[in-house]
C-alpha positions, -999 to +999 in steps of 0.1 A: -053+311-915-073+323-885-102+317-901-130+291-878-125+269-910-087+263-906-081+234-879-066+250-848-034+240-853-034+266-876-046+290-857-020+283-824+006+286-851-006+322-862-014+329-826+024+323-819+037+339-849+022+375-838+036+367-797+066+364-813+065+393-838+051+416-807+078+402-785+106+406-808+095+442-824+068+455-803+089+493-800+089+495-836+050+480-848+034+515-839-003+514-858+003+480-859-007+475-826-038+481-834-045+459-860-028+430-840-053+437-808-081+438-838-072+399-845-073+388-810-109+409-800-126+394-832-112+362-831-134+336-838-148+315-825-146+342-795-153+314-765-116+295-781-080+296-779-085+324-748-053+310-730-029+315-766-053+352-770-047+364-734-008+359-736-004+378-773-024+406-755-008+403-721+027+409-750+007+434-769-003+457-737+032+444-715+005+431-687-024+457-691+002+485-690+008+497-721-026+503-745-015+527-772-036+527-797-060+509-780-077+532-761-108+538-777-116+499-776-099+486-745-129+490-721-151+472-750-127+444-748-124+442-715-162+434-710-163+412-736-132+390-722-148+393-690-180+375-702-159+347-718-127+342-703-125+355-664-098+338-653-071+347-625-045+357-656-068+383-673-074+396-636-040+403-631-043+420-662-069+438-657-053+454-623-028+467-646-052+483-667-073+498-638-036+511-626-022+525-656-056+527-675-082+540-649-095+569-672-102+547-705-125+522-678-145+550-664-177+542-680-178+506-672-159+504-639-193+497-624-204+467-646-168+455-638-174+458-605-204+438-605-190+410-625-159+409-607-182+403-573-199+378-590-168+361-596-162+358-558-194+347-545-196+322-569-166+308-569-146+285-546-107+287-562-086+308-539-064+318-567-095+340-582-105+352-551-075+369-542-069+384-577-105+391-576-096+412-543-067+426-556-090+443-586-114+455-565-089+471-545-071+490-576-109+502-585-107+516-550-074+533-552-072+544-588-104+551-596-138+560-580-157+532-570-199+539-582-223+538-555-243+515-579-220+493-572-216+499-533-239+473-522-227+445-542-198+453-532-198+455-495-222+422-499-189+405-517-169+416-491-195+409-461-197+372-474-155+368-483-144+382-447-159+347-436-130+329-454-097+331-430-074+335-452-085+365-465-101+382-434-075+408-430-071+415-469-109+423-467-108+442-439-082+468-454-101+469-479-135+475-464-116+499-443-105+519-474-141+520-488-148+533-450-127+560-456-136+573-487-169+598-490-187+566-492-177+553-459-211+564-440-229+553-468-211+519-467-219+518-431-261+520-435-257+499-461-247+473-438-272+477-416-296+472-438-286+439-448-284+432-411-321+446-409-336+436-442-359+402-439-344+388-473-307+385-455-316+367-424-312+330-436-276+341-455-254+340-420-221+347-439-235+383-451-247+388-416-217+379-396-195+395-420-216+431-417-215+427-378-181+425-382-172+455-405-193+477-385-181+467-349-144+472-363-150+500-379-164+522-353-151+506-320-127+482-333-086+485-322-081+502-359-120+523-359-123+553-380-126+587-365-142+598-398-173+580-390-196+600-371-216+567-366-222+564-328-233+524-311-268+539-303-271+541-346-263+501-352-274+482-322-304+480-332-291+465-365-274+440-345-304+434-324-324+427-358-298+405-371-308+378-344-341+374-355-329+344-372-311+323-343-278+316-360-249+305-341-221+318-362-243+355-364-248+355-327-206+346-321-201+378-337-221+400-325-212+387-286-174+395-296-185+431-309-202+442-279-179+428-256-155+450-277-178+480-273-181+472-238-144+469-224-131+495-243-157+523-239-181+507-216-182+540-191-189+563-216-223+546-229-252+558-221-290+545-204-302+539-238-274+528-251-275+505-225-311+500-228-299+480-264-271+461-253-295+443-226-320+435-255-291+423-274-280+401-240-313+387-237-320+377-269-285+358-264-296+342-234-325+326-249-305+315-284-280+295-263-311+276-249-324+268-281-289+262-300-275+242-273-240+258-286-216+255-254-189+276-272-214+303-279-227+295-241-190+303-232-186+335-249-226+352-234-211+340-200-182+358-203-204+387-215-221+389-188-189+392-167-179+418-186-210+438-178-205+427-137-168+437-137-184+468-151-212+478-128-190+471-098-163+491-112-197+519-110-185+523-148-223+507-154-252+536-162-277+509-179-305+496-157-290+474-129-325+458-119-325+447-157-291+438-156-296+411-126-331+402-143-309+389-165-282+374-148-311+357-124-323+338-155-287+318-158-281+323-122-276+280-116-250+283-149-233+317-133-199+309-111-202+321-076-190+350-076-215+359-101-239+349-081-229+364-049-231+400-068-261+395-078-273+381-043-257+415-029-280+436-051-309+419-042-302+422-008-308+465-010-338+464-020-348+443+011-364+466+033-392+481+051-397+514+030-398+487-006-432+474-009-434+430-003-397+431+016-409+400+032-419+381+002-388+392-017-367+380+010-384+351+011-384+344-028-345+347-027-339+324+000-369+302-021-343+306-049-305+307-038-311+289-006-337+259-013-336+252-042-297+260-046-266+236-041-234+256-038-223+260-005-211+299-008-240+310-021-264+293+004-244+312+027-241+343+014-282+345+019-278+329+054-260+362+060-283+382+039-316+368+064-293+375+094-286+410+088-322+417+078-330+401+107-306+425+128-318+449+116-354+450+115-356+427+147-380+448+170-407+461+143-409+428+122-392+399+146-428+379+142-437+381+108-404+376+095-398+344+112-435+333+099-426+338+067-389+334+065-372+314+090-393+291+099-404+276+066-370+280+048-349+270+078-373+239+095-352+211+074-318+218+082-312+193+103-314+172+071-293+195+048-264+178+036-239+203+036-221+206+066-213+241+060-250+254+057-258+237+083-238+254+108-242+287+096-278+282+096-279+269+133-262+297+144-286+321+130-310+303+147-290+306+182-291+342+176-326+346+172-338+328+193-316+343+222-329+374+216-367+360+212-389+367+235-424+356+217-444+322+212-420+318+182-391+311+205-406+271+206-404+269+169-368+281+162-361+255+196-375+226+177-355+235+146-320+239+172-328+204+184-336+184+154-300+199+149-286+191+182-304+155+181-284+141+153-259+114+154-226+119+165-212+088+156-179+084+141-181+077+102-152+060+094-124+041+117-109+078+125-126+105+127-122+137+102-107+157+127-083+130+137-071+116+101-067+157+088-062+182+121-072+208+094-106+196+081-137+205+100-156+174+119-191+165+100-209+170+133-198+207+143-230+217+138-240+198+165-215+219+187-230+250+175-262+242+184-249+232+220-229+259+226-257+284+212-281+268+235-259+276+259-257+309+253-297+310+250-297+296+286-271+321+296-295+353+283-328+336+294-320+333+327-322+369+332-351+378+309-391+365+305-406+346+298-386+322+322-404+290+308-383+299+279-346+288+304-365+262+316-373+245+282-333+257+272-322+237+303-345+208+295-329+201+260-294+202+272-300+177+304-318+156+279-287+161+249-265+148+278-285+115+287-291+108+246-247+108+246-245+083+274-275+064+262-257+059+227-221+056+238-213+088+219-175+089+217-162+108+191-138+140+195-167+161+188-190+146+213-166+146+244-159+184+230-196+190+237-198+173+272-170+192+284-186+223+271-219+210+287-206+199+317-184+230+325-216+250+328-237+229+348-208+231+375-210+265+371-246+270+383-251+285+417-282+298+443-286+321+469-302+327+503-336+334+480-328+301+463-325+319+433-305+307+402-274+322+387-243+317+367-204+322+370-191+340+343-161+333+326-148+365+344-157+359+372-189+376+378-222+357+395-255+372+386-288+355+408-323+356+377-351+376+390-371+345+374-355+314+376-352+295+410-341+257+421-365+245+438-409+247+432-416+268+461-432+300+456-413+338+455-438+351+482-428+321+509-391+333+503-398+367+502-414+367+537-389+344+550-365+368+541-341+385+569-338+424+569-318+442+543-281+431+554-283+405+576-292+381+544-266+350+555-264+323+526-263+289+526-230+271+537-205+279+508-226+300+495-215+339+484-232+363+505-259+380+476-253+417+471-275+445+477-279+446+436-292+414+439-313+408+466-343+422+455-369+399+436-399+405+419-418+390+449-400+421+472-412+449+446-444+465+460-466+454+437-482+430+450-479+395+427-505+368+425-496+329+428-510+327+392-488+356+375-458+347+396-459+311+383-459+325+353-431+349+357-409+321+375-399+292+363-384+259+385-350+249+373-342+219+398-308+206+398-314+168+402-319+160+363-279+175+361-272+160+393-280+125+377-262+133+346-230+139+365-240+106+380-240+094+349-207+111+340-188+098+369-201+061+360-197+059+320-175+088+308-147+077+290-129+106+281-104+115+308-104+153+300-142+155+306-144+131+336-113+155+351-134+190+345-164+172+363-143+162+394-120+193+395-155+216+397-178+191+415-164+205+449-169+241+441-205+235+438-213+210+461-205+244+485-235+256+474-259+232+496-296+251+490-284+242+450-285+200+454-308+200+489-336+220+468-343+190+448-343+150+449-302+154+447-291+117+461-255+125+476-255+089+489-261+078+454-231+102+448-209+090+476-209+056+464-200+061+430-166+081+442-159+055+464-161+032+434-142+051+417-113+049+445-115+011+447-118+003+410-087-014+399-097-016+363-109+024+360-078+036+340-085+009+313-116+024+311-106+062+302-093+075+267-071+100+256-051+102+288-018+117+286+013+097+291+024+080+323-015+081+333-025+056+361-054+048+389-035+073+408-045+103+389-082+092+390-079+088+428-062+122+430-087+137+412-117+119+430-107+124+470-113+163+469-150+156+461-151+129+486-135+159+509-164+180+500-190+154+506-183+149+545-201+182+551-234+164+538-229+137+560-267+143+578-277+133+541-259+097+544-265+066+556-247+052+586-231+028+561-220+048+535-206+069+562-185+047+568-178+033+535-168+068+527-141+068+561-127+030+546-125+043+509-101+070+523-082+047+544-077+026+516-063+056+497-032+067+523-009+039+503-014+054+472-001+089+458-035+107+469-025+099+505-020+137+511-057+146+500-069+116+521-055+132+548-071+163+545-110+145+539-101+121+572-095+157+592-131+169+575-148+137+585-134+137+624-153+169+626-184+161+601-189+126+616-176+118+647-200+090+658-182+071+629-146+084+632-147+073+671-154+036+660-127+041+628-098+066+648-079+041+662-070+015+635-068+045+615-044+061+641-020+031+637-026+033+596-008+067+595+021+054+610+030+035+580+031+070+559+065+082+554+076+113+569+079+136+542+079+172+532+040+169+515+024+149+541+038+173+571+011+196+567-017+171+563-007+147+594+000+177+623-030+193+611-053+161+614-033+153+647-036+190+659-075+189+648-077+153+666-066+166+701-090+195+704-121+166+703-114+152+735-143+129+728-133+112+697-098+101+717-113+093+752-107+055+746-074+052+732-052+029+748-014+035+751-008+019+719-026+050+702-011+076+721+025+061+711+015+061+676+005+100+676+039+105+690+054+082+663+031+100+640+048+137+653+082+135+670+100+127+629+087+160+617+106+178+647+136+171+624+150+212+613+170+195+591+143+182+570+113+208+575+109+244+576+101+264+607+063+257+606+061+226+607+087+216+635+070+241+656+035+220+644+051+189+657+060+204+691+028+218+695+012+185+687+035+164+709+027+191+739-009+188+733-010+146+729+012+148+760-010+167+783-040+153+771-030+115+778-042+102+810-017+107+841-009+068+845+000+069+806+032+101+810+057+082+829+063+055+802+060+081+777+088+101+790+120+082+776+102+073+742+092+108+739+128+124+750+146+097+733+127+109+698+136+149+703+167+136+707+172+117+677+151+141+655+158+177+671+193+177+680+210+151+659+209+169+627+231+196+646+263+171+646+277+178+604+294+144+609+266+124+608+255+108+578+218+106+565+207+071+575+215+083+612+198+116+614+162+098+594+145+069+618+123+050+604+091+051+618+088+011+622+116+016+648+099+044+667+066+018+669+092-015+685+104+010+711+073+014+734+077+010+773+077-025+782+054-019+813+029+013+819+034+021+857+010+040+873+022+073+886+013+086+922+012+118+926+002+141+949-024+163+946-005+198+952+023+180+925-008+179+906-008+213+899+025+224+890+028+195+864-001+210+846+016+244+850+050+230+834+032+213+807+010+243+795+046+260+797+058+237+775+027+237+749+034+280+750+069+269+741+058+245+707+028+265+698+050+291+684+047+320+706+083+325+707+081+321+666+074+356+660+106+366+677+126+350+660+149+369+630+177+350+624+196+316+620+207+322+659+179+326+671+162+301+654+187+273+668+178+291+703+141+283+699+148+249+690+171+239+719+145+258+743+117+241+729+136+206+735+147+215+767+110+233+776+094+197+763+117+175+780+113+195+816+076+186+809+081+151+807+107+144+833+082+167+859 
């Protein structure tokens, strides 16, 4: 019935009879077995039924388990089935038979090895796969796998790693083989299909042998049987690129990075020497195959290797290394970049042949031509300290080269950052520079300091964000570095170099007012600006020199205010130590005194014209000028007025050149008669008025009366009215004090001007502040006899209305009540004889109500002040002449300078207590009346 005639009905039916029969008495068949495993191996036609076969022999062997009396033919029919019916049920079988079997499949283990790769590389069905595994894994275990069949075996497994699902299950695997005697043969095999020409198009079989080998000798489960060191299959790996393949190249980038992270220190140069090979054949696959995941993972490479070498864990070559790194440096991060900028740097200098040009081909590269802010100024820093340090050998040729070309256009640089940095390196330089090259890093500093400083936007950065930096503060930089240049210069040659310093900074100044400049920035830099201008001073030699911000005034050998030449002031000279300066101006020390012109080396006009240099105050003169008239910044316009009258002391300093003071005057009375001047300031702090403007302006106009030979008759007195017109305001005390200046500076005008004025001061209020102020300018009046020798009656009773409300004790300390006695004595005997005896009872009648009232606790406050409106409506009614006689004469003007001892304090100094204070007043009182009555 099992004949190929039968239909195959037949034959299921016969094929299910002997399942059964084996099922049901397969303990008791014995022989039998055998003849039932004869039907199923020549059961024809062999290529049929196999499904119905395989399960009365999976019966007849209990799953490949059991082959009693089968032994001699079982590895015969295991071929044969294999060649017609390899499914994932006879594999199961079979890895029972390979189990329980292994010595009756000896002979054709390797032929079942090969068909059983076969199986895998051909086909797709995960189901024979894995069984397919599973057999080659029992051949491992229970038998001895041929090295015949090695190779096709490691290929299978090379090629199946590649499916996920059964990476690991090939990996133990492969790591079994690995461990067997055939691992190190396993291990070149791989590497030369990694090396062989005939394997670089199959990427699987590539990747997969990367990956064996890098796991099995560096991996986290490596072998320690393998002798195999990463010097031995680098070189595979290197080969296995030749063919750019993205999925090859993945794995051999995770591999290495591997290798490197977890024994990176212990390589060695030429195992190093690979890995770079291997890195740049990386670096030019991801260029041609544009991969950004594979991009990625060579990046991260690379940071491996520069984690590495700064750890000093890296023995490869470093110049190689960063040859590398450079390639990618504009796809590098920053820090990557900055390492690699810092290596650079050591091998930038003098004893390394073409320094220069390698300095300049980095700042060509990372500077110029590069974008990121960090980096840019990372080489900024680089060029400075090579700069720093090889300053006085190769200061020329390394601006040539370096600075000037790489660092003319940074005016124009757009990032604020850069620019500033850079500007500063160019401040200090040039402050140290003492060639022809000087001009060329000062037209670079300009371009800087010349551009806009307009606001951007509505607000300004610095205004909207307190934390974010202004977009012009590179223009501060380059200010405040030029004044630091001027600062050095000053004292150094050539001086043409100050003088082109100064120059730049008068003209910076007239280019802010010219274009209304008026951000916070800007007024920053005036101030700046403008404090050291009114810091500038001269000496007796007319020599130029600086306050320091400690305190300390150096004259320049080289740099002088005015045109004339060093020999005219060095023979008008006086003798060492009688050298007087100029009014208000600090007596030069011996250190400073002597000038090249004194040496006694005799100088010619020629050289000494070139060793001097004329620095003439009128271009910051007309500045301030300009200042005083436009500013509108109140904290700028205050730091000019506050320090104007410190150096107008220094005369020789504004008289040396075309200085207009009237010009000067004019503008500060302006200033004190502008109504509108407030609206006109900025940033003023709260509460601000026209007052604070005036207070601020009247000192200057103090300091100005001692150039009055240097004003006009009219401004003169313009300057007199401007004050006058300032005693009703708050500044009344500091007009005061400039109205004393001017009745000794200019008494031509003040005798025209005193008496009006007299009568003006009158309407003051007696109070604490102006007491000072008025005795003084009354006690100053009476000792110019010439200025008064006109007034009528009407000003002598306003002096004393003027003094006898400060003789109050009550109200002011011991100084000034004394003052006012003094300056009632004084007035008193000074006034013409007809004038006394209608003085007397005004005079008395004052003391009286001033000086001794207070004394009485019961009186309230409106009785012990008078105002001084009533003092004025109680002149004399008539002025009798008195007639003396002459011998009378006499003793009056004895009593009188009795009672002037009395006031001017003589008795002061005598005085230790409250008792005897009250003592000095009554006697004083008593003194003055006796003076008056006589």
């Amino acid at each position: 019935m099992l004949t190929p005639e039968q239909p195959p009905e037949a034959r299921h039916a016969v094929l299910l009879l002997l399942r059964a029969v084996i099922q049901g008495q397969g303990e008791c068949l014995g022989p039998l077995r055998a003849f039932f495993f004869k039907v199923i191996r020549d059961y024809q036609p062999s290529n049929e039924d196999l499904s119905d076969r395989l399960e009365v022999f999976k019966a007849l062997t209990e799953n490949g388990k059991d082959i009693t009396y089968l032994e001699e033919d079982i590895a015969g029919f295991v071929l044969l089935w294999m060649d017609i019916g390899l499914t994932a049920d006879f594999l199961h079988v079979l890895v029972n038979l390979v189990k329980f079997n292994s010595c009756y499949l000896d002979q054709n283990v390797s032929v079942m090895v090969q068909k059983i790769c076969l199986l895998c590389n051909r086909t797709t069905a995960s189901t024979d796969i894995e069984m397919a595994l599973q057999v080659l894994d029992a051949v491992v275990c229970y038998n001895c796998l041929p090295s015949d069949s090695l190779t096709v075996f490691i290929i299978t497994l090379c090629r199946t790693v590649n499916v996920k699902e059964f990476c690991e299950s090939c990996w133990k695997l492969m790591r079994k083989v690995l461990g067997t005697h055939l691992g190190h043969s396993a291990i070149y095999t791989m590497c030369r299909i990694m090396e062989e020409r005939a394997y670089m198009e199959d990427s699987p079989l590539l990747r997969g042998a990367v990956f064996f080998v890098g796991m099995a000798l560096w991996g986290a489960h490596r072998l320690p049987a393998l002798k195999n060191t990463p010097t031995l299959v680098l070189p595979s790996f290197y080969k296995a690129m030749w063919c750019a393949n993205e999925m090859v190249s993945y794995e051999i980038v995770l591999s290495i990075t591997r290798l490197i992270k977890k024994y990176g220190k212990e390589l060695q140069v030429v195992t190093w020497d690979i890995l770079l090979g291997i890195i740049e054949r990386l670096l030019q696959q991801i260029q041609s195959i544009g991969s950004a995941e594979l991009k990625s993972i060579v990046f991260e490479l690379l940071t491996t290797v520069e984690e590495l070498y700064e750890q000093n864990g890296f023995h490869g070559s470093s110049d190689k290394f960063f040859s590398l790194v450079e390639k990618c440096a504009d796809k590098r991060p920053d820090a990557s970049v900055l390492t690699l900028i810092s290596y650079r740097a050591q091998s930038i200098q003098p004893a390394k042949d073409g320094w220069i040009q390698s300095l300049h081909r980095l700042m060509e590269k990372f500077f110029r031509n590069e974008s990121r802010s960090v980096i840019r100024i990372k080489v900024l820093h680089i060029l400075s300290f090579v700069l720093s340090t090889n300053r006085q050998l190769y200061e020329e040729e390394l601006i040539e080269v370096v600075v000037v070309p790489q660092l003319s256009g940074i005016a124009e640089d757009r990032d604020l950052a850069v620019r500033r940095q850079a500007t500063q390196l160019l401040v200090d330089l040039a402050e140290s520079c003492s060639t022809h090259h000087f001009t060329s890093l000062l037209d670079i500093i300009q371009r800087v300091a010349s551009r806009s400083l307009v606001c951007p936007g509505p607000l300004e950065v610095s205004e909207r964000d307190p934390t974010a930096e202004s977009p012009m503060e590179d223009v501060r930089t380059a200010i405040r570095g030029l004044l630091e240049i001027l600062q050095s210069k000053l004292y150094s040659l050539p001086a043409s170099h100050a003088s082109r310093v100064y120059e730049m900074l008068i003209g910076h100044l007239q280019l802010h007012y010219k274009s209304k400049y008026s951000s916070a920035v800007a007024c920053s830099i005036r101030l700046q600006v403008f404090d050291f201008l009114l810091m500038m001073r001269t000496d007796s030699l007319h020599r130029l020199g600086f306050l320091s911000k400690d305190g300390v005034l150096r004259f320049s050998p080289y740099c002088h205010c005015d045109t004339g030449e060093p020999e005219k002031r060095g023979s008008e000279k006086k003798p060492a130590g009688s050298v007087s300066p100029p009014a208000g101006s600090p007596a030069p020390s011996s250190s400073t005194t002597t000038t090249p012109s004194s040496s006694s080396t005799t100088t010619t006009p020629s050289s000494s014209s070139i060793r001097t240099a004329c620095l003439p105050y009128s271009p910051a003169f007309n500045v301030l000028l300009q200042c005083l008239q436009m500013e509108t910044d109140w904290k700028v316009l205050k730091l000019v007025l506050d320090k104007m009258p410190w150096t107008l002391q220094y005369k020789v300093l504004l008289l040396s050149s075309p200085c207009s003071i009237d010009h000067l005057c004019s503008t500060l009375c302006s200033m004190v008669t502008d109504r509108l001047i407030s609206e006109r300031l900025k940033k003023t702090p709260d509460g601000f008025s026209r007052t604070d403007v005036q207070l601020a302006v009247v000192p200057v106009l103090t300091a100005i009366t001692s150039y009055h030979n240097y004003l006009e008759q009219a401004r003169q007195r313009e300057l007199v009215q401007c004050l006058e017109a300032g005693l009703i305001y708050r500044c009344a005390k500091q007009c005061v004090v400039a109205l004393t200046m001017c009745t000794v500076e200019m008494p031509d005008i003040m005798i025209k001007l005193l008496p009006a004025l007299i009568v003006k001061l009158t309407h003051i209020s007696a109070t604490v502040a102006m007491a000072s102020p008025m005795l003084e300018f009354l006690s100053t009046l009476v000792r110019l006899p010439h200025l008064y020798a006109y007034f009528v009656a009407e000003q002598y009773v306003s002096v004393f209305a003027i003094s006898l409300p400060y003789t109050n004790p009550s109200k002011f300390n011991q100084y000034i009540v004394s003052l006012a006695h003094h300056v009632i004595s004084m007035w008193f005997i000074r006034c013409r004889l007809t004038f006394r005896k209608d003085f007397v009872q005004y005079i008395t009648k004052g003391l009286r109500s001033n000086a001794l009232m207070p004394f009485d606790d019961t009186q309230d406050t409106q009785s012990s002040f008078r105002a001084r409106s009533t003092s004025l409506n109680e002149r004399p009614k008539s002025l009798r002449a008195a007639k003396m006689a002459k011998a009378h004469q006499q003793q009056q003007q004895v009593s009188m300078a009795a009672g002037v001892a009395a006031s001017s304090g003589s008795p002061v100094k005598e005085l230790r207590d409250l008792s005897a204070m009250d003592a000095f007043r009554s006697r004083s009182i008593s003194v003055s009346e006796h003076a008056v009555r006589r």
